[in-house]
BAKOL-759872 format. One line per field, with one value per residue: residue number from 1; residue in one letter; x, y, z of N, C-alpha, C, O in turn. Coordinates in pm, 1 decimal, always signed. Layout:
BEGIN
n [NUM / ...];
res [a / ...];
n.x [X / ...];
n.y [Y / ...];
n.z [Z / ...];
ca.x [X / ...];
ca.y [Y / ...];
ca.z [Z / ...];
c.x [X / ...];
c.y [Y / ...];
c.z [Z / ...];
o.x [X / ...];
o.y [Y / ...];
o.z [Z / ...];
END
This chain:
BEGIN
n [1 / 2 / 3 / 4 / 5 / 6 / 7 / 8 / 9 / 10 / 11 / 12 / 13 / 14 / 15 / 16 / 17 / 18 / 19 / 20 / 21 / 22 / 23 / 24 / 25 / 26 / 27 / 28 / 29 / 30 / 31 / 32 / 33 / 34 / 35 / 36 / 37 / 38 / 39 / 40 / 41 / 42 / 43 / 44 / 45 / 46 / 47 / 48 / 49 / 50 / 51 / 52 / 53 / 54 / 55 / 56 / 57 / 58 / 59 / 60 / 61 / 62 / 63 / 64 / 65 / 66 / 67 / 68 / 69 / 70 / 71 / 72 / 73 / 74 / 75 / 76 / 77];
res [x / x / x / x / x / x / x / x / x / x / x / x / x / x / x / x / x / x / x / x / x / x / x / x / x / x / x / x / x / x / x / x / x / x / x / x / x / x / x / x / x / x / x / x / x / x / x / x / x / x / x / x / x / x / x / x / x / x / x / x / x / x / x / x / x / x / x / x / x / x / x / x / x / x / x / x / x];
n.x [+83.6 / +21.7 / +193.2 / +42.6 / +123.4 / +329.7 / +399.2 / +607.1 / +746.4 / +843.8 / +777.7 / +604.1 / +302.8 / +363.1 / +399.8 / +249.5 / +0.3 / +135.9 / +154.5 / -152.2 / -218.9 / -31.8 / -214.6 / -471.4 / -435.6 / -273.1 / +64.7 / +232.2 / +78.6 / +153.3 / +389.2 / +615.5 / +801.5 / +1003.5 / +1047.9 / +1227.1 / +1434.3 / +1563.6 / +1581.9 / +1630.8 / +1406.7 / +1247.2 / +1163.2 / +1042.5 / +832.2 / +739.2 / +693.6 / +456.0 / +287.5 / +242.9 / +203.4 / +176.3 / +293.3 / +203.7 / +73.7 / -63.0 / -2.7 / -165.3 / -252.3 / -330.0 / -266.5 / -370.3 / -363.5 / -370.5 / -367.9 / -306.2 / -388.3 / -250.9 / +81.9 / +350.6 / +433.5 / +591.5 / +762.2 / +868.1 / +978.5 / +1139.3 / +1362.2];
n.y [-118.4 / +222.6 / +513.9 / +797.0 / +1151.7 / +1377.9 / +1694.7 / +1965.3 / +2259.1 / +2289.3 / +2530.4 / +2720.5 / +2685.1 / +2487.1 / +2257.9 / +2233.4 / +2162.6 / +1920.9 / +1811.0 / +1744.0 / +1606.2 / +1393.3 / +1254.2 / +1185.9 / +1011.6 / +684.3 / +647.7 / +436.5 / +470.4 / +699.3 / +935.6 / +1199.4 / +1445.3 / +1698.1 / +1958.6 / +2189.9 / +2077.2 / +1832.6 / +1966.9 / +1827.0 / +1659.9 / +1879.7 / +1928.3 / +1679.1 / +1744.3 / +1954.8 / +1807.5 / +1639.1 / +1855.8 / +2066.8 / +2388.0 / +2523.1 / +2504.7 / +2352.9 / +2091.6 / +1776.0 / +1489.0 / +1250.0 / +905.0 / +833.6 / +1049.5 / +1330.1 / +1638.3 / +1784.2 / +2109.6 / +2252.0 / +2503.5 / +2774.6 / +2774.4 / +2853.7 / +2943.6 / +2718.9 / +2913.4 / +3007.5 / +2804.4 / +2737.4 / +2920.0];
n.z [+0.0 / -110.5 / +85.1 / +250.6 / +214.6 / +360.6 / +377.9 / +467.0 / +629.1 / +868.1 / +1034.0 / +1305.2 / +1192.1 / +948.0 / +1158.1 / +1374.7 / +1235.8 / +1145.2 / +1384.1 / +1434.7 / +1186.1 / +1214.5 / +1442.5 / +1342.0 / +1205.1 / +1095.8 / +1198.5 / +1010.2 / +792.0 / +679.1 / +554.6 / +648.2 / +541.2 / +576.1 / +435.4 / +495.7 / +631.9 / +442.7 / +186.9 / -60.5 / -155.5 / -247.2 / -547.5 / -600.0 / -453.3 / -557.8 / -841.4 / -751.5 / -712.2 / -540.1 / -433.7 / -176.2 / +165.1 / +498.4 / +281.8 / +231.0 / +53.3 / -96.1 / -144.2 / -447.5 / -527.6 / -520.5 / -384.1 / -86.6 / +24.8 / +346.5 / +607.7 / +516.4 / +529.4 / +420.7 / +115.1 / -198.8 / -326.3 / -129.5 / +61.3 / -142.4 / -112.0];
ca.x [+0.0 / +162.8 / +141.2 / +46.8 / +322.2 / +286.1 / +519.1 / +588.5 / +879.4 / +908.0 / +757.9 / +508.9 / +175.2 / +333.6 / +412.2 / +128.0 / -23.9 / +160.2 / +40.2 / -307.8 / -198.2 / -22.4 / -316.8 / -561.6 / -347.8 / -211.3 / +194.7 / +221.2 / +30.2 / +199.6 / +521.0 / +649.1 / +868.7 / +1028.0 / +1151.9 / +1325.5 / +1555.6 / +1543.8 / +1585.0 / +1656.3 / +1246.9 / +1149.4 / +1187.5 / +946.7 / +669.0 / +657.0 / +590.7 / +330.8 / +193.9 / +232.2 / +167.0 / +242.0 / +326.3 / +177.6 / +46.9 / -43.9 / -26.1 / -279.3 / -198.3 / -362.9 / -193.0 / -425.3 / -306.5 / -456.5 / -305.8 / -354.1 / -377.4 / -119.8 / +224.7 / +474.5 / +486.2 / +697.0 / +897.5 / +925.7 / +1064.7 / +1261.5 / +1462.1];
ca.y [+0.0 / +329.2 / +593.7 / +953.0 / +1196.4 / +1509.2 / +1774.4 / +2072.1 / +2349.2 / +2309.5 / +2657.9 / +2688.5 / +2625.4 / +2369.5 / +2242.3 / +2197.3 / +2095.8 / +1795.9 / +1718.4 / +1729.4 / +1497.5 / +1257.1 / +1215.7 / +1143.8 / +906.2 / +612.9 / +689.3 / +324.2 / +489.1 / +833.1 / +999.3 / +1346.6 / +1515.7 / +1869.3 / +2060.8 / +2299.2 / +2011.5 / +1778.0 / +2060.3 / +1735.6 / +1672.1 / +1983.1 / +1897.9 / +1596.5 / +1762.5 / +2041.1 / +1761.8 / +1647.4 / +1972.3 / +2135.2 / +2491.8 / +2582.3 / +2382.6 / +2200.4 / +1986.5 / +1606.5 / +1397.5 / +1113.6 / +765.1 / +868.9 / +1173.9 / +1435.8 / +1710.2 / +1868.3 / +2193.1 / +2256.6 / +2618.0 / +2810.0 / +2842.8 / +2910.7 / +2918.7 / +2686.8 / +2992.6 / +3108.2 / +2707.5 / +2745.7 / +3014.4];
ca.z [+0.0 / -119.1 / +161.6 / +212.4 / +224.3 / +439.5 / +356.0 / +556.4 / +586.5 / +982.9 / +1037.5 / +1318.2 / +1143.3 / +977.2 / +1309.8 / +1451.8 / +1138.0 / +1156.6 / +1491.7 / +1402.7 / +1102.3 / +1272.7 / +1554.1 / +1287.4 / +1003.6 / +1164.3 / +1125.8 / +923.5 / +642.6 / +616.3 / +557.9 / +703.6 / +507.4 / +639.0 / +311.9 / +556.8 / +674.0 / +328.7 / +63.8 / -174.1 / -181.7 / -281.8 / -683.0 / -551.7 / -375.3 / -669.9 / -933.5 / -696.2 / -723.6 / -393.3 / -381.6 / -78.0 / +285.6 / +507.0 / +214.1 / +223.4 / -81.8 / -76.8 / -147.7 / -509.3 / -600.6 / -419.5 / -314.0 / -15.5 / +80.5 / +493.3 / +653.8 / +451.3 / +621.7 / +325.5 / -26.9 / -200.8 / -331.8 / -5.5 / +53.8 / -222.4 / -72.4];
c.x [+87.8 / +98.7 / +115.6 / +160.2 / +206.3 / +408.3 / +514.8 / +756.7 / +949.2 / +877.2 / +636.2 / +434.8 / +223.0 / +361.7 / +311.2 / -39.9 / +1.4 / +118.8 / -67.1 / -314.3 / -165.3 / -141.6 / -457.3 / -528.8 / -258.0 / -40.2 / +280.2 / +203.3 / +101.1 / +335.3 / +567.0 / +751.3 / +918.1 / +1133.0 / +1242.0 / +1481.5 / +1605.4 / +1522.9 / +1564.1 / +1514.2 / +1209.9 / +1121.3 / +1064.5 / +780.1 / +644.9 / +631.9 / +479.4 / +213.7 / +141.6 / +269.3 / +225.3 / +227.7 / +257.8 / +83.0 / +7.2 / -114.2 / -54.0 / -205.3 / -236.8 / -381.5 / -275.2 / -377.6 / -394.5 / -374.1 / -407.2 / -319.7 / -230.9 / -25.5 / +331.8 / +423.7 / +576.0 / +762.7 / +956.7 / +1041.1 / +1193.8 / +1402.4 / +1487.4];
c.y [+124.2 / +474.1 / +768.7 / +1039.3 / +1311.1 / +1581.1 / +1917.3 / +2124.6 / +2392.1 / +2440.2 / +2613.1 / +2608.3 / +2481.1 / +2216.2 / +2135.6 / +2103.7 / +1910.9 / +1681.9 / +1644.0 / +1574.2 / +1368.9 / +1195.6 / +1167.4 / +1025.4 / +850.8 / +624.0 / +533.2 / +323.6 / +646.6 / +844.5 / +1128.5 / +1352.4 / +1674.3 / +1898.0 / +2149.0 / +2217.1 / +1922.6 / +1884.6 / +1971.1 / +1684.3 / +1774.2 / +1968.4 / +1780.3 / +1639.7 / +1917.6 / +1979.9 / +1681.2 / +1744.5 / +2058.4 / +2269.0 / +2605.4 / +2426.6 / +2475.2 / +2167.7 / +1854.7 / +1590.6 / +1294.5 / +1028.2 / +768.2 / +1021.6 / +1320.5 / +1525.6 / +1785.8 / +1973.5 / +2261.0 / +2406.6 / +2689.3 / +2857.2 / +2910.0 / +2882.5 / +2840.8 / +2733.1 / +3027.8 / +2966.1 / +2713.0 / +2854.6 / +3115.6];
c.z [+0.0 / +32.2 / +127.2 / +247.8 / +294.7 / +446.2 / +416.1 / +570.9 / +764.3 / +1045.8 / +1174.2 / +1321.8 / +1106.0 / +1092.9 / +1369.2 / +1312.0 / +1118.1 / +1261.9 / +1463.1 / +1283.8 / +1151.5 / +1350.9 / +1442.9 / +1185.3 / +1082.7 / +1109.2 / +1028.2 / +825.6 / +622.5 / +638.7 / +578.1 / +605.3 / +572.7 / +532.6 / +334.9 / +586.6 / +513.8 / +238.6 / -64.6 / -276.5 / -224.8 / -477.6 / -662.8 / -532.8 / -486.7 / -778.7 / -899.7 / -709.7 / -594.8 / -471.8 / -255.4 / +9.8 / +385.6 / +392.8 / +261.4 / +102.5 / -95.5 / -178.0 / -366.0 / -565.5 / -576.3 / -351.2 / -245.4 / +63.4 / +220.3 / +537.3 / +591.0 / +568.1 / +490.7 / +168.9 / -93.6 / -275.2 / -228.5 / +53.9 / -19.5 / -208.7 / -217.2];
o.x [+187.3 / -18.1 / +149.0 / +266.6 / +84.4 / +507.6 / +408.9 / +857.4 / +1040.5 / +964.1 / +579.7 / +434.5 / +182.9 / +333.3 / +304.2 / -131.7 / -74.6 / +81.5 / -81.3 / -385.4 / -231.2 / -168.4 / -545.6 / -603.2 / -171.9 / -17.6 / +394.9 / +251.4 / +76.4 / +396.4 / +542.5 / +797.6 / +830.1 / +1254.0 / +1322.4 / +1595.3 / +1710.2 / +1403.6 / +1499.5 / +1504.6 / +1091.4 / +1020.1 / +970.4 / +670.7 / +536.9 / +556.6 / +402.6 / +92.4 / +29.1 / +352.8 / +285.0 / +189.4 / +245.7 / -18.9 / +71.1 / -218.4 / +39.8 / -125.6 / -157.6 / -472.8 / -223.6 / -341.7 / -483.9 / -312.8 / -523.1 / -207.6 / -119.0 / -41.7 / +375.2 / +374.2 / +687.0 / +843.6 / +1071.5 / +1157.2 / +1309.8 / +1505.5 / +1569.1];
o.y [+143.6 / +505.8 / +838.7 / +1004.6 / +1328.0 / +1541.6 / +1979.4 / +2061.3 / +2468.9 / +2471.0 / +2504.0 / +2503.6 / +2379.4 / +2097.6 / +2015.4 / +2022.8 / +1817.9 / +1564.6 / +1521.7 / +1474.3 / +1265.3 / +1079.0 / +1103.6 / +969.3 / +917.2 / +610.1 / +551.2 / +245.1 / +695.4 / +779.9 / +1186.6 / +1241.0 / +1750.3 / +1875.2 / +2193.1 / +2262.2 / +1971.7 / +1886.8 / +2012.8 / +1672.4 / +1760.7 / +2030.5 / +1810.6 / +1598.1 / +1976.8 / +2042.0 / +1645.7 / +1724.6 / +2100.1 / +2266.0 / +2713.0 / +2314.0 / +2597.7 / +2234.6 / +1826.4 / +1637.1 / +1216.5 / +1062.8 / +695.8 / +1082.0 / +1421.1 / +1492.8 / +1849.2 / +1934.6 / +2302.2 / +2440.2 / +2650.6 / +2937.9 / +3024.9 / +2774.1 / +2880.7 / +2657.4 / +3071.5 / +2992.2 / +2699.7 / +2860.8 / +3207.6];
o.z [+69.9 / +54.9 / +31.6 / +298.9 / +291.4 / +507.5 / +408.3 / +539.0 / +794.6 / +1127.3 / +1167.5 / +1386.5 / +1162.6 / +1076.5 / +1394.7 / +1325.4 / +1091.1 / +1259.1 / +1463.4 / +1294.1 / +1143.4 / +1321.8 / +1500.2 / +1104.8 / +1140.5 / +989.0 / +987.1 / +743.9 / +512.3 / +723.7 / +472.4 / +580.9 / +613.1 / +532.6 / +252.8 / +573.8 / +471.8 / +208.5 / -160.7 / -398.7 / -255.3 / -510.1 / -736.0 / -571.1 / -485.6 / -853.7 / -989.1 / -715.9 / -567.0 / -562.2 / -251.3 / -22.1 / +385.1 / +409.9 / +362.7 / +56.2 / -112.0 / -265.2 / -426.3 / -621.8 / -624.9 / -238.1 / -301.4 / +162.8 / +215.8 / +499.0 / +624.6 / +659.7 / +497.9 / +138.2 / -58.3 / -328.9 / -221.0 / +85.6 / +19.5 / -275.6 / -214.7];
END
């Protein structure tokens, strides 16, 4: 089973974001990413089609963008 990804820039929101994520999505089926620490993903989670972060990218290519924290220009430095 492929999992969901949850990508986030370590900021805050997405912070707490992730909380909320983890406590609802058993951590078996998802994957954290932090683009702030992993720069190497970010080429990844923009041909996903992320937008901005916190993101999660469903098991079926869904992108659901979560309370805006950053831009991913503002990621992109």
């Amino acid at each position: 089973m492929k999992k969901s990804i949850f990508y986030h820039a370590g900021c805050p929101v997405c912070v707490s974001a992730e909380q909320d994520i983890l406590n609802l999505i058993n951590t078996s089926e998802i994957e954290v990413v932090n683009l702030g620490e992993d720069k190497s993903r970010i080429p990844e989670a923009q041909k996903a089609g992320l937008l901005s972060v916190p993101a999660l990218v469903t098991p079926n290519g869904n992108v659901l963008h979560i309370n805006f924290g950053a831009s991913m220009a503002d990621v992109i430095g």
